[in-house]
N, C-alpha and C positions, 0 to 999 in steps of 0.2 A: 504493500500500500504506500511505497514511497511516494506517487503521483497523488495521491488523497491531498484531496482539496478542504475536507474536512475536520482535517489535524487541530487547528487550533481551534476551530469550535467544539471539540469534543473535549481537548486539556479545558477549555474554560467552562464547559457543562460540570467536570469533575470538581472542579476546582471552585465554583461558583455553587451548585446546585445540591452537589452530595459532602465532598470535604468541609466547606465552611457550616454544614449540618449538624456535624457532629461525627460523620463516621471514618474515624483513621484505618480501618483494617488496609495495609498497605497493597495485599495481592487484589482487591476488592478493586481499589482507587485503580490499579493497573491493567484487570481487565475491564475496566468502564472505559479507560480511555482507550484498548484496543479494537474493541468490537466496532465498528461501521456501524452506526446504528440507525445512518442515511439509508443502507444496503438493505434494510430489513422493512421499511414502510414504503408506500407506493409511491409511486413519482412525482404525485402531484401534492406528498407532504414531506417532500426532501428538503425544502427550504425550512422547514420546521422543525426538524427531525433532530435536534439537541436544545429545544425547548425545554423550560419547565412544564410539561401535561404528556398526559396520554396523548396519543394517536390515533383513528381508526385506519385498521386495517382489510374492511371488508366482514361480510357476513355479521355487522354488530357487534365486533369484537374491537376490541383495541390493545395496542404495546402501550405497556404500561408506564408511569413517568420516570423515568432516570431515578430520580432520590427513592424508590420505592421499588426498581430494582435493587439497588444496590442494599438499602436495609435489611430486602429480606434475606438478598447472599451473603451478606457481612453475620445476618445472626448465624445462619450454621456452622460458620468458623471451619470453613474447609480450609485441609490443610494440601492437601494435591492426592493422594491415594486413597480418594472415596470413589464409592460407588453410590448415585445422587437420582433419585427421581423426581421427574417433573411432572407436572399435573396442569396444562393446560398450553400447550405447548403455542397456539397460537399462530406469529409469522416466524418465532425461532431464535429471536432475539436474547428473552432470556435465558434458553438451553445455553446461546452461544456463549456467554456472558460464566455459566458454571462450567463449560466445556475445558476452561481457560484454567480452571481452577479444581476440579476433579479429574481422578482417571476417565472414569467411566460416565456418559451421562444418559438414561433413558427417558423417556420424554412421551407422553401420550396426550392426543388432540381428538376430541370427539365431532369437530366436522373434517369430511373428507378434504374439501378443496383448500381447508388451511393447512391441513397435512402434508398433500404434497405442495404447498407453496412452501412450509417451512422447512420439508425435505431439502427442495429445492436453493433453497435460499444457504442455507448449511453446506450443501456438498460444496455449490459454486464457491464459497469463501474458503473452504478448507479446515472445517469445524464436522472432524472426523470420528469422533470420539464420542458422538451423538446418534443415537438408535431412536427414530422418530415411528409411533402406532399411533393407528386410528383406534378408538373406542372410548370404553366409558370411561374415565378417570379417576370418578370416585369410588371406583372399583381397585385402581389400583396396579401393578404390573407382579402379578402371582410371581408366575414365573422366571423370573430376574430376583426375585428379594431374596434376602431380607435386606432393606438400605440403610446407607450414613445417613442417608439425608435426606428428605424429602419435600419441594416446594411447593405450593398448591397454589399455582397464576389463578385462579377463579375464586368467586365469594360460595361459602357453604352456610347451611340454617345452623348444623353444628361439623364438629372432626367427625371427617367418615371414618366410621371404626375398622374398613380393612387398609388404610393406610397406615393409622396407630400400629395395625397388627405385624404391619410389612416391614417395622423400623427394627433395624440391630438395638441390642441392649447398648444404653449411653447414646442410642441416635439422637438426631434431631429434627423435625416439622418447623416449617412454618408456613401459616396456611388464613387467606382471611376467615373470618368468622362472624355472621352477626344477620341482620336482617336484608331482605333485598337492595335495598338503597343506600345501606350505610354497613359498614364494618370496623370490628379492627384485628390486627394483627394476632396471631396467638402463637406463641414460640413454644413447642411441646419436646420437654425429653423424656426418654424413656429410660426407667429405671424399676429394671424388673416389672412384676406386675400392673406397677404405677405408672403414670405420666403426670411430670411436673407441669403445668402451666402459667405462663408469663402472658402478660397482654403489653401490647408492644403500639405502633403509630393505628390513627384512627384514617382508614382507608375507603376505597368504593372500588370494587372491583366485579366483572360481569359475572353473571352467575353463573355457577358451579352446578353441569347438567350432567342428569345420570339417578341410578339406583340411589346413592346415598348423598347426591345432592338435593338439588332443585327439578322436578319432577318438568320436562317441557311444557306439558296441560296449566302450570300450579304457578303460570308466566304471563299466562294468559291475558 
């Protein structure tokens, strides 16, 4: 990306929007200002695209705002040999963002066409280390767990309990949590039978569809 035209508006998003916030995690600060995050929303919000807000990106969804990226990677406190799941994968942005900072990242999107955009969007930049599925999400990736780490890009009514079940001992979630319009953060470890919970920034994130989220009909 030595041609990136975007260089300095991205150092001054980090440096502006998440560092002067409050969040020093330094691998955090490094991969915010790597990712392209022009690359990842449609052409006609590339002028916008290290803003403070979301974005849409099609189908009702939107990349979420930079400062609320980077909180919810900063809480997991990856150190680079995790293995992290994602929960709402979206245009791909924030897989690509934990890509940088985990071994392993897997990632599940429950609309098609954002799936393979965010396929798409991944391979072309070379954020390889990222296994993108279509389904439900609040169901979880069976087959891959048990995780370090697990992010939940969409809002739920409460923690779907088979992601709780999918975390390694001493893992960690974080996942919004709260009513359709409004949420906030919940940083969840696990510790044995128990999970600790923290409530962390007050957020709005799209809702969380599926078995143990937001029922499609219940949107209505």
């Amino acid at each position: 990306m030595a041609d990136d035209p975007y260089v300095e508006l991205r150092h001054a998003m980090v440096d502006a929007q998440i560092r002067r916030r409050g969040i020093a995690a330094d691998r955090v600060l490094s991969a915010m200002e790597r990712v392209p995050r022009h690359e990842f929303v449609p052409p006609q919000y590339r002028a916008k695209a290290y803003e403070d807000e979301p974005l849409p990106i099609g189908g009702g969804q939107t990349i979420s705002q930079p400062y609320i990226v980077a909180a919810m990677t900063a809480a997991l406190r990856l150190g680079g040999q995790e293995t992290v799941l994602e929960i709402g994968t979206g245009c791909g942005y924030q897989a690509a963002v934990l890509s940088l900072l985990a071994e392993k990242v897997f990632t599940v999107e429950w609309r098609a066409e954002l799936t393979r955009t965010a396929e798409e969007n991944l391979k072309r930049l070379g954020f390889g280390n990222v296994q993108v599925y279509c389904g439900d999400g609040s169901e979880g990736l069976p087959e891959s767990a048990p995780y370090d780490a697990i992010l939940v890009a969409a809002a739920a009514p409460a923690l779907p309990a088979p992601l709780l079940e999918q975390l390694k001992e001493d893992g960690r979630m974080i996942a919004p949590v709260g009513r359709e319009e409004h949420q906030h953060l919940l940083l969840v470890t696990k510790s044995g039978t128990s999970y600790f919970k923290e409530k962390r920034d007050s957020c709005r994130f799209v809702p969380l569809l599926g078995q143990h989220g937001w029922k499609p009909w219940e949107l209505l």
